[in-house]
C-alpha positions in Angstrom: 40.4 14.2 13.7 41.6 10.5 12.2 40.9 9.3 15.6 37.7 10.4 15.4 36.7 8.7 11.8 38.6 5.4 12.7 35.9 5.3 15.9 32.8 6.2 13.8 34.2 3.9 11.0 35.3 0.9 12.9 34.7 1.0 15.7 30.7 1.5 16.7 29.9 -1.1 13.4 32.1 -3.2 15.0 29.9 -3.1 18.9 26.9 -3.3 16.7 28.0 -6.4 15.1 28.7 -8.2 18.2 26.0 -7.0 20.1 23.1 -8.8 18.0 21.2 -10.6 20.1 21.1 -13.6 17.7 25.3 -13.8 17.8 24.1 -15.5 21.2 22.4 -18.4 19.8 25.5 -19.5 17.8 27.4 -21.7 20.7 23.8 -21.2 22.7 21.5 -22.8 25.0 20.9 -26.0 24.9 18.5 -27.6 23.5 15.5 -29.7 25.7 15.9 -32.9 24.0 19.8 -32.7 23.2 19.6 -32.2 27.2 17.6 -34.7 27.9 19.5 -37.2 26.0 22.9 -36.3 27.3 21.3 -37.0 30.9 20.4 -40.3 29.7 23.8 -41.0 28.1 24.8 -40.0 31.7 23.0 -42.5 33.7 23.8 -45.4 31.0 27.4 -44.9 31.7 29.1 -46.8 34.1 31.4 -44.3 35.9 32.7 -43.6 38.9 31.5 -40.0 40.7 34.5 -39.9 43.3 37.1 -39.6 40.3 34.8 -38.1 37.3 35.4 -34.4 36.7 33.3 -34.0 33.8 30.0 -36.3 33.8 29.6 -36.2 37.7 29.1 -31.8 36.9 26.1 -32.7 34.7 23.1 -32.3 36.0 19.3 -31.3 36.0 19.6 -28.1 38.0 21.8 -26.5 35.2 19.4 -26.3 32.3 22.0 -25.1 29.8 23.6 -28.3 29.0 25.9 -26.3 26.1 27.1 -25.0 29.8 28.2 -28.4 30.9 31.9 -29.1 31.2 33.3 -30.7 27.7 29.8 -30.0 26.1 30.3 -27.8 22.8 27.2 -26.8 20.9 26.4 -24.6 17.6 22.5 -23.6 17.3 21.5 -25.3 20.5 22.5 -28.8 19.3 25.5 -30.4 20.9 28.3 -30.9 18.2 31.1 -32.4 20.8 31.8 -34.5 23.2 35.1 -34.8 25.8 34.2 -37.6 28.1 38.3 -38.9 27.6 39.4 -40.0 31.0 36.5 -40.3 33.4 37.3 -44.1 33.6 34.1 -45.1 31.6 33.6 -48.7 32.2 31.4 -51.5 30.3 30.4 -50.2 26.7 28.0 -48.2 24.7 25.4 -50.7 23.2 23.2 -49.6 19.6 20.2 -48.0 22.1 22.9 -45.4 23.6 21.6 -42.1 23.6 25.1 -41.0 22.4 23.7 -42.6 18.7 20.5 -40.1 18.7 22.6 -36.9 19.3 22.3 -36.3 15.4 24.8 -33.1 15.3 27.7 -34.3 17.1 30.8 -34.1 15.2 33.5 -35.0 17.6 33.7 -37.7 20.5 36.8 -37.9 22.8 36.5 -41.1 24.5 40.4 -41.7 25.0 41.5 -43.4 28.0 38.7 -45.1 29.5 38.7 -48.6 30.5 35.8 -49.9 28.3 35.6 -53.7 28.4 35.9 -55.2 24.7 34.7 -59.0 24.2 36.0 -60.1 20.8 33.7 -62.9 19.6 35.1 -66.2 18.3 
């Protein structure tokens, strides 16, 4: 009999709670512009494909870019980044599109080789 009331109790509320179909939104489908501008921060990036494992999988045949390896989102919008060790080269200059991606909250861009002129 306790079986039965810890199942009606717990348990179902429990499936009905995660089965909302708006819990699916929460780490969800991209957004279209958040997309687009992660496929132009993609082709502003100097990078090499042969050696990339996580820019050189991003691309416009996979329209969920919360999908994309090292791409976290919340509500559609793309809240971090991991681009640490896919040999980035040259820089990121004040037009990036990585500037416009207005909910990110995390950037990993350790161990790149971004070249760095200090002015005299």
């Amino acid at each position: 009999m306790r079986a039965h009331i810890i199942f009606w109790l717990f348990l179902i509320p429990s499936y009905l709670i995660n089965s909302n179909p708006n819990n699916f939104m929460v780490n969800g489908y991209c957004l279209g512009h958040e997309r687009s501008l992660l496929l132009h921060l993609k082709n502003n990036l100097i990078f090499n494909p042969t050696t990339s494992s996580k820019l050189v999988h991003w691309n416009k045949s996979n329209d969920d870019c919360c999908q994309w390896h090292r791409v976290t989102c919340k509500d559609g919008h793309v809240t971090a980044l991991d681009l640490s060790q896919e040999s980035l080269s040259g820089g990121l200059n004040d037009s990036s599109a990585i500037f416009s991606l207005q909910y990110l909250q995390s950037l990993n861009l350790a161990f790149n080789k971004f070249n760095s002129v200090i002015p005299h």
